[in-house]
C-alpha atoms as one frame of an Amber mdcrd trajectory, in Angstrom:
protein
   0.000   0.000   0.000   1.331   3.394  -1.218   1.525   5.741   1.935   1.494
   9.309   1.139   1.823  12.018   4.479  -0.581  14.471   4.796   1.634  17.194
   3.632   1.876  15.517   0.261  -1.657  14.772  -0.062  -2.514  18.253   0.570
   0.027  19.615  -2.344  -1.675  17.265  -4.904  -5.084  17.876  -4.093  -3.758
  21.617  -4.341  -2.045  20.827  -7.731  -5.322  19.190  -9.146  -7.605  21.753
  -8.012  -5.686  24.467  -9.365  -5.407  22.670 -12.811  -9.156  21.922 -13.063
  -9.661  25.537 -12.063  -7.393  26.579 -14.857  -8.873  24.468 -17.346 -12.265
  25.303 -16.665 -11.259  29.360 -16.885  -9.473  28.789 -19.964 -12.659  27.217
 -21.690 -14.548  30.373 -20.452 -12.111  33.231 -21.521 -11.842  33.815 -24.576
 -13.502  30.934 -25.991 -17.267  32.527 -26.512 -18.307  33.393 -29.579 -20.998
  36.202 -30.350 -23.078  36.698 -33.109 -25.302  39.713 -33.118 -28.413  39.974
 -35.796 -29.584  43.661 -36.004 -33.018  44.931 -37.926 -31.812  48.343 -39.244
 -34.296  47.771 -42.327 -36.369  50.879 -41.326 -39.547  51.687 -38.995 -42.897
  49.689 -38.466 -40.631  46.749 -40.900 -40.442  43.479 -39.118 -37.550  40.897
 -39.676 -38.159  37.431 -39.260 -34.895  35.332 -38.625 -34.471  31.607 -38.060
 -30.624  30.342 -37.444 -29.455  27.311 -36.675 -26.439  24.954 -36.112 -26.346
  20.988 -36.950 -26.969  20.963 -33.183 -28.967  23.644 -32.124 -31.878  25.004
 -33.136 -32.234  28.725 -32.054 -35.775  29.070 -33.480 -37.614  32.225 -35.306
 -37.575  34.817 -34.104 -39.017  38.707 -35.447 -37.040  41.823 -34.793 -38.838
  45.498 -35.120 -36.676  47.869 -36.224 -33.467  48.572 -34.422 -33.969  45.238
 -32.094 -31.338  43.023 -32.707 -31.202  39.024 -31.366 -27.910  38.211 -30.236
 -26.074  34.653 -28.899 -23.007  33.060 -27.605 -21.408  29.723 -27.908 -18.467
  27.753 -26.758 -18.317  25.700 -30.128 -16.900  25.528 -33.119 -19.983  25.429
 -35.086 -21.254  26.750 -38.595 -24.780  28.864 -37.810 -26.680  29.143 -40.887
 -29.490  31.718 -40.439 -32.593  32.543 -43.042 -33.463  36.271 -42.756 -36.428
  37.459 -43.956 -38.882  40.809 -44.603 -41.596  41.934 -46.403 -39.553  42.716
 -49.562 -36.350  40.484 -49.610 -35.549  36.845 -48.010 -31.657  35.845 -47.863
 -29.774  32.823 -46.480 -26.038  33.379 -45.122 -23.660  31.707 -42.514 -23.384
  34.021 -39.692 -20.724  31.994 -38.142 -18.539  30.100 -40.211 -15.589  28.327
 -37.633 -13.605  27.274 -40.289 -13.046  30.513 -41.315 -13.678  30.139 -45.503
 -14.974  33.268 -45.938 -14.115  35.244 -42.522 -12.811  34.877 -39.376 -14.642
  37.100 -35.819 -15.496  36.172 -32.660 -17.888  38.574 -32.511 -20.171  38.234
 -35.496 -22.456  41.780 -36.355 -25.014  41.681 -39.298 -27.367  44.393 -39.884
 -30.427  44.297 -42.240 -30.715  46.947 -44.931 -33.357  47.689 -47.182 -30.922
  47.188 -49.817 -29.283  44.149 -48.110 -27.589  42.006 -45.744 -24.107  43.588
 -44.545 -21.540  42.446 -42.398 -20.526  44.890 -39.965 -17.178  45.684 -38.050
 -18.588  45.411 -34.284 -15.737  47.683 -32.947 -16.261  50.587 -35.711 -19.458
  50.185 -37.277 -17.447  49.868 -40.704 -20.008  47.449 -42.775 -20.095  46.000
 -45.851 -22.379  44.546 -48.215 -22.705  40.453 -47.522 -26.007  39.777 -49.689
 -28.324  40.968 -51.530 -32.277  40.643 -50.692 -34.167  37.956 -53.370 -37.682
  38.106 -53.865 -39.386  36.294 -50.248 -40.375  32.947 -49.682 -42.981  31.836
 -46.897 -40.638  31.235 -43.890 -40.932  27.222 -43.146 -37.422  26.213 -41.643
């Protein structure tokens, strides 16, 4: 039988807390994601969003002007999201992990009545992502 003194003991149960603790704060900072969806289309205009991920299911949900929805995530996931208005429908990735066509943690898209643009969370600076295509009854 393996004898260990209480002095001992005490350091490794020390050691192991202090590693769990730093592997649970390291999976916290700087890990989350955050996508923001913003209806900047203009007033008494509705926008109807429905996003998703091969695992979760965020649901639809309609904006009013100037309310955004926003979410965070530990994963590496791809969030597909179906926008939708009176005039315009589009469907874009609003978080893409592997990075193909962009790379944020924090993910801002505002609808436009001329389109879907990605914007710069820290500046504002946006550009045009997609265009709006004639609607489509919302059934995803």
């Amino acid at each position: 039988m393996i004898r260990f003194s209480s002095s001992k003991l005490g350091m490794m149960v020390s050691f192991i807390l202090i590693l769990m603790w730093f592997c649970e704060l390291s999976s916290i900072v700087g890990a989350t994601n955050h996508v923001r969806i913003t209806n900047q289309l203009s007033e008494g205009m509705d926008l109807t969003i429905h996003c998703k991920s091969k695992d979760n299911d965020l649901g639809v949900h309609q904006l009013a002007y100037n309310a955004s929805f926003p979410w965070s995530f530990d994963d590496n996931a791809l969030y597909n999201c179906h926008v939708e208005w009176l005039h315009g429908q589009t469907d874009f990735d609003a978080f893409d992990a592997s990075g193909e066509q962009y790379r944020c943690s924090d993910c801002c898209w505002a609808a436009r009545i001329d389109a879907l643009y990605y914007v710069v969370c820290e500046t504002g600076e946006s550009n045009t992502w997609n265009k709006w295509t004639p609607r489509r009854t919302l059934s995803r």
